[in-house]
C-alpha positions in Angstrom: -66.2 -145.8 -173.2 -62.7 -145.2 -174.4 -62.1 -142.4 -176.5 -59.6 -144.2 -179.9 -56.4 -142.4 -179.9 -55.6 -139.9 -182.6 -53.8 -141.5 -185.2 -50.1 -140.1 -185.1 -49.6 -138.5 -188.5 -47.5 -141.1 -191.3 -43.7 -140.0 -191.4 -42.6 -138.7 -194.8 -40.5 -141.2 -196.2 -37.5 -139.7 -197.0 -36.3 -142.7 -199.3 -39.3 -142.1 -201.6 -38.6 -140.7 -205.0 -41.3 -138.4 -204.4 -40.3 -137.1 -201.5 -36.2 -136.7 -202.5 -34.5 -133.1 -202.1 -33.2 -131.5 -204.6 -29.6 -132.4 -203.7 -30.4 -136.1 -203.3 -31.0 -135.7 -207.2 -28.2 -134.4 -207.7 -26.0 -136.5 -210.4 -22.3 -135.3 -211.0 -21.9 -137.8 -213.8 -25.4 -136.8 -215.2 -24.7 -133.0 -215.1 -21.1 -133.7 -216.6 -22.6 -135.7 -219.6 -24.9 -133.0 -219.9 -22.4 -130.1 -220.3 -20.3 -132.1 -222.4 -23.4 -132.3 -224.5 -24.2 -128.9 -224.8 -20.7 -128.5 -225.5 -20.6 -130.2 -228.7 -23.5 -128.7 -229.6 -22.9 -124.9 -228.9 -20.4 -124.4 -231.7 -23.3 -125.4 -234.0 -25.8 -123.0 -232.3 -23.2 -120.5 -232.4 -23.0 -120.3 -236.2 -26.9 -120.7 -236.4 -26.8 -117.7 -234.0 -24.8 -115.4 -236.0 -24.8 -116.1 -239.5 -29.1 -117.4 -239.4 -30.9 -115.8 -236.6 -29.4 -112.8 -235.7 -29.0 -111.9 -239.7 -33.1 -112.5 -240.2 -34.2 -111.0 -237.0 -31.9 -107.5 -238.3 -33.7 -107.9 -241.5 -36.9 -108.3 -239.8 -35.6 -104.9 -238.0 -34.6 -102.4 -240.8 -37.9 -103.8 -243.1 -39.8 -101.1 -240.7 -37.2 -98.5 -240.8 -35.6 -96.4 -242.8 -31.9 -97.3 -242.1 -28.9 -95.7 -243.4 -25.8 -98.4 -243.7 -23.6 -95.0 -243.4 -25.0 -93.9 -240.7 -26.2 -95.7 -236.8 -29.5 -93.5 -237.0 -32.4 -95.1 -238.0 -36.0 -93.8 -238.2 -38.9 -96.3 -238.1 -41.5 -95.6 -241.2 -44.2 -98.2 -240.7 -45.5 -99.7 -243.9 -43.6 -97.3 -246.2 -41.0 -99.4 -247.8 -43.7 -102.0 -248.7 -45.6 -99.4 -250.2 -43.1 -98.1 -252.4 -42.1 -101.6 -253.5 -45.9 -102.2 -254.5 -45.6 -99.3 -256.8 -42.4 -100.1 -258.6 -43.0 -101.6 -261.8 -39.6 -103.4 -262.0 -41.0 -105.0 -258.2 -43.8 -106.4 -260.7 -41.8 -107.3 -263.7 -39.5 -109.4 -260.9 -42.6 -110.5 -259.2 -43.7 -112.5 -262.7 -40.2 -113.2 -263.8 -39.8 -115.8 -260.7 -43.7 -117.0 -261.5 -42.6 -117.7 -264.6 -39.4 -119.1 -263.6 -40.9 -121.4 -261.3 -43.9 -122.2 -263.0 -41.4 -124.2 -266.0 -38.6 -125.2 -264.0 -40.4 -127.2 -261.6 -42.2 -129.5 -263.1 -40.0 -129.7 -265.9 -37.3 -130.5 -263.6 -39.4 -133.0 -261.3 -40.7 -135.1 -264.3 -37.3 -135.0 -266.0 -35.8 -136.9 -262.5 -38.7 -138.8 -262.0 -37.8 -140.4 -265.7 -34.5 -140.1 -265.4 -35.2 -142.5 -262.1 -37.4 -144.8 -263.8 -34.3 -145.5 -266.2 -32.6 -145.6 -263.9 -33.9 -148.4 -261.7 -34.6 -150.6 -265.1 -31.2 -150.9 -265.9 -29.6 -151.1 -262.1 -29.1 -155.1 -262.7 -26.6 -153.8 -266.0 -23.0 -153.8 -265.5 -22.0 -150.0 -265.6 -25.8 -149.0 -264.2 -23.5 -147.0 -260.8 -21.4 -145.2 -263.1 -24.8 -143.7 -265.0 -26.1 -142.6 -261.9 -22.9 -140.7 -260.6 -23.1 -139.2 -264.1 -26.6 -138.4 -263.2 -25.6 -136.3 -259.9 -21.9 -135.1 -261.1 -23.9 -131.9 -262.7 -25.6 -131.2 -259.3 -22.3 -131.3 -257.0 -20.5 -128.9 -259.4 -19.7 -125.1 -258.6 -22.9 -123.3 -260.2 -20.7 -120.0 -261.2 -17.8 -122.4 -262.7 -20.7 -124.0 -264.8 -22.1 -121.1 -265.5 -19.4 -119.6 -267.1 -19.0 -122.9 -269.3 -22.5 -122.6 -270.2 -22.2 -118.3 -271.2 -19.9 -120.0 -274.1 -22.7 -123.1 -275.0 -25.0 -119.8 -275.4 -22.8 -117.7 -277.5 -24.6 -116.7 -279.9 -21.4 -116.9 -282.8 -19.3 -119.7 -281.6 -21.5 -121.3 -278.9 -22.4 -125.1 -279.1 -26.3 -124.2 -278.9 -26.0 -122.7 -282.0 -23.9 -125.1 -283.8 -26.4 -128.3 -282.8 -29.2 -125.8 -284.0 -27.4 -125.3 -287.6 -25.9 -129.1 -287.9 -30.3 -129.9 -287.7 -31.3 -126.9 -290.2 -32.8 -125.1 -287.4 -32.3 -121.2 -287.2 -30.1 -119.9 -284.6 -30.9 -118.0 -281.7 -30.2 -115.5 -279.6 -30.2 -116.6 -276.4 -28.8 -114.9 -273.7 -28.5 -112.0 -275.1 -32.7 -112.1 -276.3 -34.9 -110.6 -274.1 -37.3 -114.0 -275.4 -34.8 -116.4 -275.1 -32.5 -115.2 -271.9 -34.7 -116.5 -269.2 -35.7 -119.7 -270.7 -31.6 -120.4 -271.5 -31.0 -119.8 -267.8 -34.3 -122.6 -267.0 -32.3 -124.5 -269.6 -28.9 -124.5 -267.5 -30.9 -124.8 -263.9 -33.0 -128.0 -264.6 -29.7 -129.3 -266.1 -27.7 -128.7 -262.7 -30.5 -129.5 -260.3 -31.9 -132.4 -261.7 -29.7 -135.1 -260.8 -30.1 -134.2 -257.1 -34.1 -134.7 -257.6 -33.1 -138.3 -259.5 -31.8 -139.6 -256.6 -34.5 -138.7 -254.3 -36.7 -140.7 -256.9 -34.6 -143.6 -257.0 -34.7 -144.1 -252.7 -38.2 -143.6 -253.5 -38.4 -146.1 -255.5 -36.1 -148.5 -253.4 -38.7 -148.7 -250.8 -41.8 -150.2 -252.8 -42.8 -153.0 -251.6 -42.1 -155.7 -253.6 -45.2 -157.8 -252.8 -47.2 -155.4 -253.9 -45.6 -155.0 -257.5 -45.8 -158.6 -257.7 -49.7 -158.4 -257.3 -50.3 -155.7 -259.1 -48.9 -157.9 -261.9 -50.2 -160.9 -261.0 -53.7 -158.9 -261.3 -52.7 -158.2 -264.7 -51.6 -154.3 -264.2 -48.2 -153.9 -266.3 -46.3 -151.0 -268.1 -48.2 -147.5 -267.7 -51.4 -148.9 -265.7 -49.0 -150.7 -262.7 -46.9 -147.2 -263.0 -49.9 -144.6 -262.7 -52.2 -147.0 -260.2 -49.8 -148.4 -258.0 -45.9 -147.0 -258.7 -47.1 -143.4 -258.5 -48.9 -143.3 -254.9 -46.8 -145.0 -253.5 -44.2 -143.0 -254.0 -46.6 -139.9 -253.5 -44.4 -138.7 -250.2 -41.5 -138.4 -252.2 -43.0 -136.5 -254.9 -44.5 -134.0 -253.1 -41.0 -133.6 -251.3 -39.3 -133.0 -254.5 -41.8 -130.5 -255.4 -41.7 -128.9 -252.6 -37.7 -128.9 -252.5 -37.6 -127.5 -255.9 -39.8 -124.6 -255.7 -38.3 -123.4 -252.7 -35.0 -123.9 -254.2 -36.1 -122.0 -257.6 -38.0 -119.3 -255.9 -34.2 -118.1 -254.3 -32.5 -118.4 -257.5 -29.5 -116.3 -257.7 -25.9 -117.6 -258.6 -26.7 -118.8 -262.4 -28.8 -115.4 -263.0 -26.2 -113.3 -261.9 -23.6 -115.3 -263.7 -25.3 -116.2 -266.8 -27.0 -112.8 -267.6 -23.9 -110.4 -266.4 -21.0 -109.2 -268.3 -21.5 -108.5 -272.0 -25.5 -108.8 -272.4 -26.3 -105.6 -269.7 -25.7 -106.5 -266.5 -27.0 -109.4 -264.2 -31.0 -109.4 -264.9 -31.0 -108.7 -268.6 -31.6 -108.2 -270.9 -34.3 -105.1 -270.2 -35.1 -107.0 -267.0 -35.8 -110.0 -268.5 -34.1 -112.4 -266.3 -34.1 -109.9 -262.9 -36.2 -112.4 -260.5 -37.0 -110.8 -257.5 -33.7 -112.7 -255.7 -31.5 -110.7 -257.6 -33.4 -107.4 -257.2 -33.0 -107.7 -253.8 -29.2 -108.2 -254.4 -29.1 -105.3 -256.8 -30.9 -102.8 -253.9 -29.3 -103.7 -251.2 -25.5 -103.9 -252.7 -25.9 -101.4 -255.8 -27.8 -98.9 -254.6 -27.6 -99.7 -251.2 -31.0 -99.7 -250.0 -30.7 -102.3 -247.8 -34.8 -101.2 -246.0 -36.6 -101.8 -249.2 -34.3 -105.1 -249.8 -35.3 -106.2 -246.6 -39.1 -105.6 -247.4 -38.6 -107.3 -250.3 -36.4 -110.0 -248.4 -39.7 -110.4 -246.0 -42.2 -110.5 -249.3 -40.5 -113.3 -250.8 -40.6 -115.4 -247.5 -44.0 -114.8 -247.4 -45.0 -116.3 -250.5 -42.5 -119.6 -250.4 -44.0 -119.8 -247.1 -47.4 -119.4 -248.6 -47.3 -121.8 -251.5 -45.3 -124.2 -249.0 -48.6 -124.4 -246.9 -50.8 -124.5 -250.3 -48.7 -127.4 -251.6 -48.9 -128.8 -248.2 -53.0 -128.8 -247.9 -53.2 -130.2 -251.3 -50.7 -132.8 -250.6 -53.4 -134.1 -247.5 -56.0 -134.8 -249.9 -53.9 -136.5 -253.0 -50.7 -138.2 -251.2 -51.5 -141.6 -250.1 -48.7 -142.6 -246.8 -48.2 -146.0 -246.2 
């Protein structure tokens, strides 16, 4: 019997792709699109680099040290600076100052826009409906400390137009800015002014997108006014809601420019009066460029990020169960 040859072993075909060598993949054109891409982009990354990332990851740094701005020695403490924070009472007074500040501004500020947008979008067919809306958003595209200075004569309490409304209606007068009652509900008063229009324009390219069938069936079925707005106009527009919320009380937890500006000058200092309006943005301001403890600023820095990052996620599990996504 004859033995069957060995089958000679199959060639590697060197024109298949999965048998190329590095260099026959080699693409001058692709590698020089490439680089001009990352080009263009690395100016971007640049600025992310040393004004974002380099900035947080130092804070991140001196939060665990205690770090002299004077002096290139550090020594690394642990837990201490969080520890003294905990038992500073002003830490605490700051602490419910933005709770309360975010607590009213927020919604206030998210139904205001989502009326506002509902007003809006009723009278879009009316000749002069575009200039409303830019008058809408002017307030929101307007330097906050330029407004804010506007505003610190509105709240004067001898001469400001607050006051003057409040006596033309047989109301009495108020303080203000310079009440320790009325300072931080004057600043909410100024903030849901200047943010609101941004919010009303979310609303209305909310609202842009409903589908127009199903209004028409809704009314068809007999659903009109209040009933077609709270069981069909309000989920659908759920995603953007949450997204305004969401927007708005990161926005408000970081709260700084009007504070500073609106409570400064004649009325104690930025944060009064007696700590009345000092949210724990502009503590963290006031240590670190006042009295120049820039380790418990940073702790306080990481404590803040903490809980917008914390009431992000809560927002974020309860938007799961209530927000309906078409």
């Amino acid at each position: 019997m004859y033995r069957q040859a060995p089958a000679e072993p199959l060639a590697l075909d060197q024109t298949s792709p999965r048998h190329h060598r590095w260099w026959h993949a080699w693409d001058p054109a692709g590698v020089r699109e490439a680089l001009v891409g990352y080009g263009l982009v690395l100016p971007s990354l640049l600025v992310f680099l040393v004004f974002y990332y380099a900035p947080a990851m130092f804070l991140l740094y001196i939060a665990f040290f205690h770090w002299n701005i004077f002096s290139s020695a550090s020594t690394f403490v642990g837990l201490r600076n969080f520890r003294i924070l905990l038992q500073q009472p002003i830490f605490w007074q700051s602490l419910l100052n933005t709770g309360y500040y975010v607590v009213v501004v927020v919604p206030v500020t998210t139904l205001l826009a989502l009326a506002l947008a509902l007003l809006l979008r009723e009278v879009r067919h009316i000749r002069g409906a575009g200039l409303s809306q830019a008058l809408v958003f002017l307030p929101h595209v307007t330097p906050v400390v330029a407004t804010s200075i506007i505003w610190v004569w509105i709240f004067d309490p001898n001469f400001g137009l607050a006051n003057f409304v409040l006596h033309a209606l047989h109301l009495p007068q108020l303080g203000w800015l310079s009440s320790v009652h009325w300072a931080l509900p004057s600043v909410m008063i100024y903030t849901v002014w200047h943010s609101v229009g941004l919010y009303t324009v979310l609303f209305l390219a909310g609202l842009a997108t409903l589908p127009k069938q199903v209004l028409e069936a809704a009314q068809i079925d007999g659903a009109r006014g209040w009933l077609s707005f709270r069981r069909v106009v309000l989920p659908l527009i759920g995603p953007i809601t949450f997204f305004v919320v969401v927007l708005a009380t990161i926005n408000t937890m970081q709260t700084f420019s009007q504070i500073y500006t609106l409570t400064g000058g004649p009325h104690g200092g930025a944060g009064g009066p007696a700590f009345s309006t000092t949210t724990d943005s502009l503590l963290i301001y006031q240590t670190a460029f006042l009295y120049l403890h820039f380790s418990l600023a940073s702790a306080m820095s990481l404590i803040l990020f903490a809980l917008i990052l914390a009431i992000t996620l809560a927002q974020k599990l309860l938007a799961d169960r209530m927000v309906f996504y078409r």
